[in-house]
NUMARLO-351572 format. One line per 2 residues: their letters; for each residue x, y, z of C-alpha. Coordinates in Angstrom, 3 decimals, decimal comma. Layout:
<recs>
a> X/Y/Z ~ ... .
</recs>
This chain:
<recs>
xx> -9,073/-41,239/-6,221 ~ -9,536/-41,055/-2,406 .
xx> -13,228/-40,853/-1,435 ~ -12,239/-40,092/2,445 .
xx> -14,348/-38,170/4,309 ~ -13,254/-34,459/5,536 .
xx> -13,266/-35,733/8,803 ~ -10,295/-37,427/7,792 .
xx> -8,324/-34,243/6,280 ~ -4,737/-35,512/5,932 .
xx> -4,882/-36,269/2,149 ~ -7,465/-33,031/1,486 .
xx> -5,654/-30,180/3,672 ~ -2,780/-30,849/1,495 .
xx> -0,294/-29,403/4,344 ~ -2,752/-26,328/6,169 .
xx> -1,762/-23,082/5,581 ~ 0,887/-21,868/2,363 .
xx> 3,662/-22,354/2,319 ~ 4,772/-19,046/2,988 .
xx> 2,746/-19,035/6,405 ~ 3,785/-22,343/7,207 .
xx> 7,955/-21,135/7,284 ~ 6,927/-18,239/8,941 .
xx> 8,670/-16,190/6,821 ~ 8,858/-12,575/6,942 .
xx> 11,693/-11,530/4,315 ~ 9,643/-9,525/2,064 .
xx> 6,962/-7,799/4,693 ~ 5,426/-8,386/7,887 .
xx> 2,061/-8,733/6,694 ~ -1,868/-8,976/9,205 .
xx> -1,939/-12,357/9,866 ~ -4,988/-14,657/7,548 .
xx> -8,630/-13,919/9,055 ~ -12,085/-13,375/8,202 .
xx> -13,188/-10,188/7,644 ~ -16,588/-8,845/9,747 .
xx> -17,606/-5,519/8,680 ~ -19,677/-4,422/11,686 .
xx> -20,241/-0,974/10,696 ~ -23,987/0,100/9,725 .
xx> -24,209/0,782/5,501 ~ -24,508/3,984/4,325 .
xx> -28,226/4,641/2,916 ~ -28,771/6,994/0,665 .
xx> -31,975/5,715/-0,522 ~ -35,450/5,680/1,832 .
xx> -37,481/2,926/2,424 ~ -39,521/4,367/-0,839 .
xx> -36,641/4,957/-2,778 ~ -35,552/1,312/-2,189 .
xx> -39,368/-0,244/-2,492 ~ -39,247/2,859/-6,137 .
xx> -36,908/0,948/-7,479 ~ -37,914/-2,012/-6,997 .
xx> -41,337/-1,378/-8,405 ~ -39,617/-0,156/-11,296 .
xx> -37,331/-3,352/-11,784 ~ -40,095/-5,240/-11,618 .
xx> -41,825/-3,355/-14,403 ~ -39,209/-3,947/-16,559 .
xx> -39,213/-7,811/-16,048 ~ -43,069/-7,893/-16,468 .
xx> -43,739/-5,537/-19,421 ~ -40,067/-5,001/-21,251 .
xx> -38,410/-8,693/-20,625 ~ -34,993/-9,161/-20,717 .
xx> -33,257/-11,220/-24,106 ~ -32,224/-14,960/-22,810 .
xx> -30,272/-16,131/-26,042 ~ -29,688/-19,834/-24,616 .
xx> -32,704/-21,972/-25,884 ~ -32,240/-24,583/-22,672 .
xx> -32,389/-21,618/-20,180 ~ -35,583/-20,336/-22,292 .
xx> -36,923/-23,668/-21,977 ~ -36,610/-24,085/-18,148 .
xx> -38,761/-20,222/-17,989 ~ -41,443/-21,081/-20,264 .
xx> -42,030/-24,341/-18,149 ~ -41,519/-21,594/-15,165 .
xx> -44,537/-20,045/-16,083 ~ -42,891/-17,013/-18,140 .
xx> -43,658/-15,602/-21,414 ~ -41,297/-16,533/-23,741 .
xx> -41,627/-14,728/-27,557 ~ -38,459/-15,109/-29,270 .
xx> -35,145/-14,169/-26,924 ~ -37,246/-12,071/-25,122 .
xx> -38,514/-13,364/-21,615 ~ -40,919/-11,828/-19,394 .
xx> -41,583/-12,569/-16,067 ~ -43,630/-11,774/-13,254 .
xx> -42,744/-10,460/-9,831 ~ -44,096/-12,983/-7,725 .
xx> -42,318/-15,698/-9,384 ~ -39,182/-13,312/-9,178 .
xx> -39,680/-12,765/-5,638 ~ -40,719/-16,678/-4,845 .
xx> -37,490/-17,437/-6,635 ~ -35,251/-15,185/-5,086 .
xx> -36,968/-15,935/-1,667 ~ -34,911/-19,443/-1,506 .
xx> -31,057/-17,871/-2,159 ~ -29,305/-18,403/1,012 .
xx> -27,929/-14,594/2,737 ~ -24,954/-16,237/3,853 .
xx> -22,612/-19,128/2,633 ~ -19,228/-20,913/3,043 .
xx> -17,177/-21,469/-0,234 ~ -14,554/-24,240/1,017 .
xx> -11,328/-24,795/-1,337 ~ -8,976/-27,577/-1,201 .
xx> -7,125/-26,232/1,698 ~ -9,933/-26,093/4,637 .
xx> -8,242/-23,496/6,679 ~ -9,086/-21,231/3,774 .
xx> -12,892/-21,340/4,279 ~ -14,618/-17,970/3,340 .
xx> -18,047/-16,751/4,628 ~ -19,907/-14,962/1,707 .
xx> -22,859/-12,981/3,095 ~ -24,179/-11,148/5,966 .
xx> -21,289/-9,006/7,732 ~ -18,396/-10,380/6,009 .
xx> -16,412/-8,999/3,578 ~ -13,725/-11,711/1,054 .
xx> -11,149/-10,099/-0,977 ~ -10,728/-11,428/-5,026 .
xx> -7,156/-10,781/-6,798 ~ -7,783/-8,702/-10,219 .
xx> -9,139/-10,925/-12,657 ~ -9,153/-10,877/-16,158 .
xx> -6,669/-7,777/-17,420 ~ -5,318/-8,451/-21,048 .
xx> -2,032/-6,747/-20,542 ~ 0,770/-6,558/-17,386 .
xx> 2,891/-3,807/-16,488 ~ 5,220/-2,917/-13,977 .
xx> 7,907/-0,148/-13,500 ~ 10,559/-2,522/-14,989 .
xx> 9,242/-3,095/-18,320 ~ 5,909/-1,048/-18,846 .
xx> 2,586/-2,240/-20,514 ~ 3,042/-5,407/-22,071 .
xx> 0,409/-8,589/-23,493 ~ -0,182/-11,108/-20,783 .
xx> 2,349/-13,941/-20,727 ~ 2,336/-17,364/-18,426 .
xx> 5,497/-15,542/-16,692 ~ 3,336/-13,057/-15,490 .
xx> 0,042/-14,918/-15,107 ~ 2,514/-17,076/-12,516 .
xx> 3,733/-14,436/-10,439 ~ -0,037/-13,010/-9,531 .
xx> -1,008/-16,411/-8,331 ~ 2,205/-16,253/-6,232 .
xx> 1,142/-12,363/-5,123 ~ -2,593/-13,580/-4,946 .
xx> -1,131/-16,853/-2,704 ~ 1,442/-14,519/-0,393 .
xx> -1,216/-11,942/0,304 ~ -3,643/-12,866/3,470 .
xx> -5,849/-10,000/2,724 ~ -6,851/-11,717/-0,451 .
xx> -8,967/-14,356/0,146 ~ -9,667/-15,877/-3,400 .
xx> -7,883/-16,594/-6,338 ~ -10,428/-15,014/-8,893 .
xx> -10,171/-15,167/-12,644 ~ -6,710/-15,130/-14,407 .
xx> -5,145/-11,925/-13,083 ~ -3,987/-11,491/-16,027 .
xx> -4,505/-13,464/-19,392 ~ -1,547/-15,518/-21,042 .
xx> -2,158/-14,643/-24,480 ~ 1,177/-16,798/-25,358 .
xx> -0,903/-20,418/-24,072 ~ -3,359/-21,174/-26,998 .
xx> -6,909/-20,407/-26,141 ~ -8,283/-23,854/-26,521 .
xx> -6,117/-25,231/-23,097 ~ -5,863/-22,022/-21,921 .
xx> -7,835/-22,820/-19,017 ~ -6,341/-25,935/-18,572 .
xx> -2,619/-25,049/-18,587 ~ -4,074/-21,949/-15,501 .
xx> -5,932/-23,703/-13,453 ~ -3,573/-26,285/-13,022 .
xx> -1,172/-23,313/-11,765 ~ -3,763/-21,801/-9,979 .
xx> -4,575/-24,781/-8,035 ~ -1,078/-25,844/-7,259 .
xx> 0,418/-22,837/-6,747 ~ -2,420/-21,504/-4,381 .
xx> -4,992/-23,231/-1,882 ~ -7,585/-20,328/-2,397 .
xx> -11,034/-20,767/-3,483 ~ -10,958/-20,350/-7,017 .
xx> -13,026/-19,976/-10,168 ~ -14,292/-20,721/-13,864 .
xx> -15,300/-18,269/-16,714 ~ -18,440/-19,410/-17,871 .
xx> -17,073/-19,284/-21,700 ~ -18,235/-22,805/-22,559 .
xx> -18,973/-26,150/-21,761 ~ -15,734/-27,798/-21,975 .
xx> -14,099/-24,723/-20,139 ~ -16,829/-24,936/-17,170 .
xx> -16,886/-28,842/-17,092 ~ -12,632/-29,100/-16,817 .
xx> -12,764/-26,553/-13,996 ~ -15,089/-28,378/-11,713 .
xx> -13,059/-31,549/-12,619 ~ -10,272/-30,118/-11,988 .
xx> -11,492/-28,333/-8,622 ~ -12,726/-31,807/-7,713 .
xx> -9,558/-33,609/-8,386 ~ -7,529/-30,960/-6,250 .
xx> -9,865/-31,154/-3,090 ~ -9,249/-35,342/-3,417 .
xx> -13,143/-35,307/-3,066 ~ -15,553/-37,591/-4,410 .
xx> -17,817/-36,307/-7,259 ~ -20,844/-36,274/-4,080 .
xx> -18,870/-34,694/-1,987 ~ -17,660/-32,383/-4,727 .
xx> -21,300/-31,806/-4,939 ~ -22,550/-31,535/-1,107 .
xx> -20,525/-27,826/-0,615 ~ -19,353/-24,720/-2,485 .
xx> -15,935/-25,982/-3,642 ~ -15,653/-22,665/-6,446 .
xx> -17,639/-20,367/-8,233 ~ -18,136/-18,671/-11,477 .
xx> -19,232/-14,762/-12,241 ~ -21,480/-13,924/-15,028 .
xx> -22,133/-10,269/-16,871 ~ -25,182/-9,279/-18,413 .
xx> -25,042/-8,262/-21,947 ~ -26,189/-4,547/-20,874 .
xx> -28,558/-3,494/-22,032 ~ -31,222/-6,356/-21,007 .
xx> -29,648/-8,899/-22,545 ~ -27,737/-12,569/-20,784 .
xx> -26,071/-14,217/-23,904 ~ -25,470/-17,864/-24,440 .
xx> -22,000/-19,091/-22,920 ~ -22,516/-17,077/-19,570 .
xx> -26,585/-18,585/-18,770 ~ -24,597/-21,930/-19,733 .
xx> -21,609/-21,864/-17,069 ~ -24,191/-20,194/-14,606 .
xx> -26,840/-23,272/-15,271 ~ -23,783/-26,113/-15,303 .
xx> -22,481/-24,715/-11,808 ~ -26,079/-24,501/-9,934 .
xx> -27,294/-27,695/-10,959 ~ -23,604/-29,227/-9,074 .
xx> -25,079/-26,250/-6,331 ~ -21,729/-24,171/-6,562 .
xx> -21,584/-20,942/-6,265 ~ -22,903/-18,016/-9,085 .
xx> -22,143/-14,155/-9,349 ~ -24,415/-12,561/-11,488 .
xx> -23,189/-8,743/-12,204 ~ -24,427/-6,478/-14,858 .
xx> -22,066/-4,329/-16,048 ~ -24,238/-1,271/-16,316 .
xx> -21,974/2,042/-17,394 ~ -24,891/4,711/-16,688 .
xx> -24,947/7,107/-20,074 ~ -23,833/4,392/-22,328 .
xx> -25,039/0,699/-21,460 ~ -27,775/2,003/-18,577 .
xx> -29,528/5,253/-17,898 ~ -27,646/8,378/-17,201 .
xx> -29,546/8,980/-13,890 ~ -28,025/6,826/-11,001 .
xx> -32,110/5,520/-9,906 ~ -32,437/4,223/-13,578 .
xx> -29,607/2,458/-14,149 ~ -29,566/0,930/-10,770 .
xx> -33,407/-0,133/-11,904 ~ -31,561/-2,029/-15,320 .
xx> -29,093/-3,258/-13,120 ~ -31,761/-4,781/-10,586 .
xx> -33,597/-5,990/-13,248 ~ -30,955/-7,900/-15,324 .
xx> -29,406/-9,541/-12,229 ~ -32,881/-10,539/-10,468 .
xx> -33,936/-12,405/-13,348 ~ -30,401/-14,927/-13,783 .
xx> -31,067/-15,291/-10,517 ~ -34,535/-16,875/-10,472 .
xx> -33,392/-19,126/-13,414 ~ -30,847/-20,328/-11,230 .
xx> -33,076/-20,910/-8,108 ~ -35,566/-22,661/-10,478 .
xx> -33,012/-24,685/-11,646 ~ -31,631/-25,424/-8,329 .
xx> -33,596/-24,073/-5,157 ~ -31,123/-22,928/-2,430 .
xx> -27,879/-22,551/-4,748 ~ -25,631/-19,874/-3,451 .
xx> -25,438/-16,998/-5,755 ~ -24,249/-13,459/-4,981 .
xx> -25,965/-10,142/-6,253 ~ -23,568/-8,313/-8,353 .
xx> -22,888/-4,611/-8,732 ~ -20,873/-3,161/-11,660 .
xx> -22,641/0,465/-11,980 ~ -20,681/3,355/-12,503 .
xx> -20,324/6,050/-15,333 ~ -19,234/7,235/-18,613 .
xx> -16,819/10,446/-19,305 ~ -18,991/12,385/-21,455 .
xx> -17,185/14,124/-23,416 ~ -14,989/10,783/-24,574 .
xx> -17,183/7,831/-23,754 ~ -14,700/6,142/-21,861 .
xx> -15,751/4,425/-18,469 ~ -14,691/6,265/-15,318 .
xx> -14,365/4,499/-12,354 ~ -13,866/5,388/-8,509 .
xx> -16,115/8,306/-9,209 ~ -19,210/10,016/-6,517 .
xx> -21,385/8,103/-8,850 ~ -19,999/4,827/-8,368 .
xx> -19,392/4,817/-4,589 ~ -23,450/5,769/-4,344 .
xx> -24,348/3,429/-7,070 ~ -22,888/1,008/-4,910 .
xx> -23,955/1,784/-1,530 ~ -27,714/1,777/-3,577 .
xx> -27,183/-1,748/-4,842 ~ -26,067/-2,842/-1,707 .
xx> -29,485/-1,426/0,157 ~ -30,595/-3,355/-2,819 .
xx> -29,086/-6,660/-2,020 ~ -30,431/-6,772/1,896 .
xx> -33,611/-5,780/0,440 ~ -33,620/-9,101/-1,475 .
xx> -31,785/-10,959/0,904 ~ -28,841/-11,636/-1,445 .
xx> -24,982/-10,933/-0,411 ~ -23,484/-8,251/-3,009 .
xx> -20,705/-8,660/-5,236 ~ -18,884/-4,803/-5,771 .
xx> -15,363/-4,167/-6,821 ~ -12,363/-2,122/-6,750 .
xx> -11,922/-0,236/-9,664 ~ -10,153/2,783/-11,248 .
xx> -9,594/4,109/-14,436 ~ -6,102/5,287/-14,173 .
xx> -3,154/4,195/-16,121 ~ -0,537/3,803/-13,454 .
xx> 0,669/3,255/-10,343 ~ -0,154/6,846/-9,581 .
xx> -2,060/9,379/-7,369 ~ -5,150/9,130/-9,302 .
xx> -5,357/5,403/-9,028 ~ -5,221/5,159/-5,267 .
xx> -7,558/7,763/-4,752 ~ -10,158/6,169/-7,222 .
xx> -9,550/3,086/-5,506 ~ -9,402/4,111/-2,155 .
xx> -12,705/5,453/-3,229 ~ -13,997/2,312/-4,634 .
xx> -12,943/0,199/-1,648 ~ -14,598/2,791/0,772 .
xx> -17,633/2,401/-1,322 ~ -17,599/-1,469/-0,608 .
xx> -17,017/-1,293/2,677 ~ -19,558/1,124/3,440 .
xx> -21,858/-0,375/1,108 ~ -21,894/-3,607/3,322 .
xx> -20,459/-5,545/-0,102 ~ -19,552/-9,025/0,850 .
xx> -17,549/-9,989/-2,376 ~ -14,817/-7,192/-3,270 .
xx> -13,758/-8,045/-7,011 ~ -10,164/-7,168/-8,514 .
xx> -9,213/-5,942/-4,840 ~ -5,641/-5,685/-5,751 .
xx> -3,829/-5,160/-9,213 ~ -6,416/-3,493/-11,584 .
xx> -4,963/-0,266/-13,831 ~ -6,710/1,263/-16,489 .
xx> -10,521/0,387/-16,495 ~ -9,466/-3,336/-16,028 .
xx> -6,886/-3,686/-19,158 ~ -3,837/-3,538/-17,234 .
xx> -2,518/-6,226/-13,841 ~ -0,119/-3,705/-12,625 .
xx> 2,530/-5,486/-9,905 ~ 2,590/-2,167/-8,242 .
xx> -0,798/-1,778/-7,771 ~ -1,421/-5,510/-6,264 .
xx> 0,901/-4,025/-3,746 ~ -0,121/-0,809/-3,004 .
xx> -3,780/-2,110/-3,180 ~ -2,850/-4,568/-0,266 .
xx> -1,993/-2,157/1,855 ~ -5,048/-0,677/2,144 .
xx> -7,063/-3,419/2,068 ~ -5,194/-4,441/4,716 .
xx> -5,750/-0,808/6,358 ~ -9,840/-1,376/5,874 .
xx> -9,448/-4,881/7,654 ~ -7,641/-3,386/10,482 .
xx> -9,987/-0,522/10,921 ~ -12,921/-2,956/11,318 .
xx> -11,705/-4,823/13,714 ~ -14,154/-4,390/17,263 .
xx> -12,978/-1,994/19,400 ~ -12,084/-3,495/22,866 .
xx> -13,758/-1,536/25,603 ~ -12,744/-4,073/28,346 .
xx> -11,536/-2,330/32,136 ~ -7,606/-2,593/30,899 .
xx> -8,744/-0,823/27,773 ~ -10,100/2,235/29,249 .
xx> -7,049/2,828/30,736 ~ -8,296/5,290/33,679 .
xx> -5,308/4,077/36,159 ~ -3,359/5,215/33,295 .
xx> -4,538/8,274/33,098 ~ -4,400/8,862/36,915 .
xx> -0,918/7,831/36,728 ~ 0,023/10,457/33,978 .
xx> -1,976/13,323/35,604 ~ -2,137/16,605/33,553 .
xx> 1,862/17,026/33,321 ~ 2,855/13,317/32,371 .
xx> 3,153/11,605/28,696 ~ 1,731/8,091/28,100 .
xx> 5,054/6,933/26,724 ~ 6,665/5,601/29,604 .
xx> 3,737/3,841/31,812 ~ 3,480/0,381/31,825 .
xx> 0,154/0,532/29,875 ~ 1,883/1,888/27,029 .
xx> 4,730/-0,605/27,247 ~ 2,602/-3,530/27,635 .
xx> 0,730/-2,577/24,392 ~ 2,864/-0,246/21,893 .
xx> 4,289/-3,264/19,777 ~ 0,627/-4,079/18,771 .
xx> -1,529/-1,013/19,308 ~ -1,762/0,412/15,885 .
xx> -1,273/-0,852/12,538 ~ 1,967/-0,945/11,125 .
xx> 2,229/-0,429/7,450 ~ 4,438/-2,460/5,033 .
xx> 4,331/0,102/2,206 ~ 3,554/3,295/3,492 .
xx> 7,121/5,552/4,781 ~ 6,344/7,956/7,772 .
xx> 10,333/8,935/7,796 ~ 10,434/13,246/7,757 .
xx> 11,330/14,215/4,244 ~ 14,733/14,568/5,075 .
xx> 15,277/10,757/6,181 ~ 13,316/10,012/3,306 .
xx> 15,410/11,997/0,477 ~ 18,459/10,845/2,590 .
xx> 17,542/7,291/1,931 ~ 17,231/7,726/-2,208 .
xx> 13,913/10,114/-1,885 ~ 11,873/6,891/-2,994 .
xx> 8,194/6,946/-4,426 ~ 5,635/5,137/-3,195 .
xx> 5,108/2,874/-6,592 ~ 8,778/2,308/-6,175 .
xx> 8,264/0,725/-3,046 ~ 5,708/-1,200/-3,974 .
xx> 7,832/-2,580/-7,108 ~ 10,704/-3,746/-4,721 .
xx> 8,477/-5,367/-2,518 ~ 6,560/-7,192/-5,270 .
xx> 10,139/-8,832/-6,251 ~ 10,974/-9,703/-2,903 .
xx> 7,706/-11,660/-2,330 ~ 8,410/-13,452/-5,474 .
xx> 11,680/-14,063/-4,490 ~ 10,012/-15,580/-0,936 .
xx> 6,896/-16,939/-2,440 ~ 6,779/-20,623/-1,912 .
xx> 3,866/-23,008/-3,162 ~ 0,919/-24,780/-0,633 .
xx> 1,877/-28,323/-0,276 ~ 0,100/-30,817/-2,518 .
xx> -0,211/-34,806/-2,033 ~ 1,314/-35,986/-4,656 .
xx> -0,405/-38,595/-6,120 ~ -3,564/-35,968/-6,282 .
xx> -0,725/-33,814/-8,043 ~ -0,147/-36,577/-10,339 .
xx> -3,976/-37,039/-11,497 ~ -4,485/-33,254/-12,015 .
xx> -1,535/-33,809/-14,604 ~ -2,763/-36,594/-16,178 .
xx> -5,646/-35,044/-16,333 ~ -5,076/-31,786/-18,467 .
xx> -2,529/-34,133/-20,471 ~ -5,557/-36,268/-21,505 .
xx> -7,678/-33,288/-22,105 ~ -5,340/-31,556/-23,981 .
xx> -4,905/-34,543/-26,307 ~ -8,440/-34,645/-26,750 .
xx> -8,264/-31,020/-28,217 ~ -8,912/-29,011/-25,317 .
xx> -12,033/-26,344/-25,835 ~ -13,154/-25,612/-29,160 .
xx> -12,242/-21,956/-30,112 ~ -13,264/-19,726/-33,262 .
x> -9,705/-19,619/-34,625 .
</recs>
């Protein structure tokens, strides 16, 4: 095990950029090159300064005279020592501490994978991109809804690598039902961290699960277990139990990752009508509440641990009961929770969500919705940016695609707007007069290759180039371009030796038995 310094990065930067970027290949699509993305545009508000402090009153209410169930008996332990009341599950806590607590979260953070040119800010104007995570079931136009397999779980983390626009390789984007649940999470992380150089993850479903991860994180970095230690390397998300509850195995991941001071999401998942109030002020109040008091455990635990804010508030259909997603309420809900977040200081965690069942009309504008609502929300980290179908049960291929393309839209759109001499372009317009066209002038020519985006998915052909050429949807785009990036993909260089201890590694755990499961 190398214990080099990252001032020495030829062992750790395991080649630079992927693969893909590296041959400078453009087969599939010419894709927006990797970058940071800076959302300088000023957050919607629909809530005044007393809506904002309203709410905040009322969170605090909640944590003081309702309490929230903690069903982990360390992380009740480490609150009653805190200072909290502690009767049962239930905790109760009081704002000052809550405040004092949250007071020492960092705004703004680097998360730093094993490839350092794929560094991600988390926090203040910046916006990172997550693949979907966590879909039971795949699908594509070639052979419909279907259980997760490896085969599939494989080519996301080759759509999640290929992709700029997505910054981090989140949870499994889909789960491979066919690997047995017990080295599950060995068998995918040791794809996910060879066949991307992203900043990835661990579910926070158990100690063995949470402890391989970091291990494994470590192992892939070729850090030392201090230097493993000294900077976000990964992170893990956990969900409340809505209502007011955080149950055992999440508070566990969430308490094994601070203490190692990597990085924790804490998002309740607060469906107003069923889980949460029906009004949008009271369930953002549960949602405040559940998430602000995780996140003083943490800071107890750990003062100055990056953790994120998360924001997972939307509604139910009520006449069915099913979740709807994309909807007025959620893109408010979300702009709320991200007032919210600056109020406390904390980046925000939001996703991209719909509740469609395909590739269809209805999913892109419930997304498109969804990723408005981040980006005018100021959200920092955009969850299942690309891939997610039917209220999170489906990783559609199509989707990823389609999804990409407008995340890679939003990027583009944020981008500062030059206002430099040559970019006002009043010699140009002298030139062209009130008779002339800009076409021809040299300040068009000098500029047209690169002055506006150029899609990869998107066809602006007239409808009759576009039925002459097969009259081809937009999902059916999408699915030919997902197989030609798969076709392309190639994986981010890996020293080998490092590759070599990741493998004995997960050979040695899985001979030990892996994770305990219930089956």
């Amino acid at each position: 095990m190398t214990t080099e310094t990252e001032d020495r990065p030829a062992r750790r930067r395991s080649g630079g950029r992927s693969g893909n970027a590296r041959r400078g290949s453009t087969i599939a699509i010419k894709q927006s090159p990797w970058e940071l993305t800076v959302n300088t545009d000023h957050p919607t508000t629909p809530l005044r300064p007393d809506g904002i402090e309203a709410i905040h009153n009322a969170a605090m209410t909640v944590l003081e005279t309702i309490g929230i169930e903690f069903l982990n008996e360390d992380a009740k332990a480490i609150l009653k020592q805190a200072g909290c009341t502690v009767t049962g599950d239930n905790v109760r806590m009081g704002r000052d501490f809550v405040m004092e607590m949250v007071g020492t979260a960092p705004s703004q953070f680097d998360m730093t994978p094993r490839n350092l040119d794929r560094k991600v800010t988390i926090g203040g104007d910046h916006m990172a991109f997550v693949n979907v995570s966590s879909p039971p079931n795949a699908m594509d136009l070639d052979h419909g809804r279907r259980p997760g397999a490896v085969e599939d779980f494989r080519n996301f983390m080759k759509l999640t690598q290929y992709f700029n626009c997505i910054h981090i390789a989140g949870g499994y984007p889909v789960e491979p039902i066919d690997i047995h649940a017990s080295v599950r999470h060995l068998d995918c992380l040791y794809d996910k961290l060879t066949m991307t150089d992203k900043v990835c993850h661990a579910y926070s479903l158990g100690p063995e699960r949470v402890e391989d991860v970091m291990e494994m994180v470590r192992i892939a970095g070729g850090l030392s277990h201090s230097e493993f230690d000294r900077k976000v390397r990964m992170y893990t998300n956990i969900n409340s139990s809505s209502p007011l509850k955080h149950d055992w195995p999440m508070l566990d991941g969430a308490m094994r990752l601070a203490k190692r001071g990597q990085m924790v999401s804490v998002t309740p998942f607060t469906l107003s009508g069923a889980m949460a109030p029906v009004t949008l002020a009271g369930a953002t109040v549960q949602a405040v509440a559940e998430g602000l008091c995780a996140i003083a455990l943490l800071q107890y635990i750990n003062p100055g641990v990056p953790v994120v804010m998360g924001s997972f508030t939307s509604n139910v259909d009520m006449k069915t009961g099913a979740p709807a997603f994309g909807t007025p309420e959620y893109s408010r809900a979300t702009q709320m929770a991200g007032q919210m977040a600056r109020h406390y200081g904390l980046p925000l965690r939001a996703s991209n969500a719909c509740a469609a069942n395909a590739p269809d009309g209805q999913a892109m504008w419930e997304s498109s919705n969804s990723l408005w609502a981040c980006m005018t929300a100021g959200v920092n980290l955009v969850y299942h940016a690309a891939g997610w179908l039917e209220g999170g049960l489906i990783a559609s291929y199509e989707k990823f695609v389609m999804d990409c393309e407008i995340i890679q839209q939003m990027q583009h759109y944020m981008r500062e707007v030059s206002v430099m001499e040559a970019d006002l372009a009043v010699e140009a317009i002298r030139e062209v007069g009130p008779d002339g066209h800009f076409f021809g002038v040299q300040h068009t020519q000098d500029r047209y290759e690169t002055a506006f985006y150029s899609p990869f998915l998107s066809d602006w052909s007239n409808y009759e180039a576009w039925h002459e050429a097969g009259a081809v949807w937009t999902s059916e785009r999408a699915n030919k371009i997902s197989k030609a990036i798969l076709e392309e993909y190639t994986p981010p260089p890996m020293d080998e030796d490092i590759r070599a201890e990741l493998e004995a590694f997960v050979a040695k755990r899985k001979e030990e038995g892996g994770a305990p499961t219930d089956f």
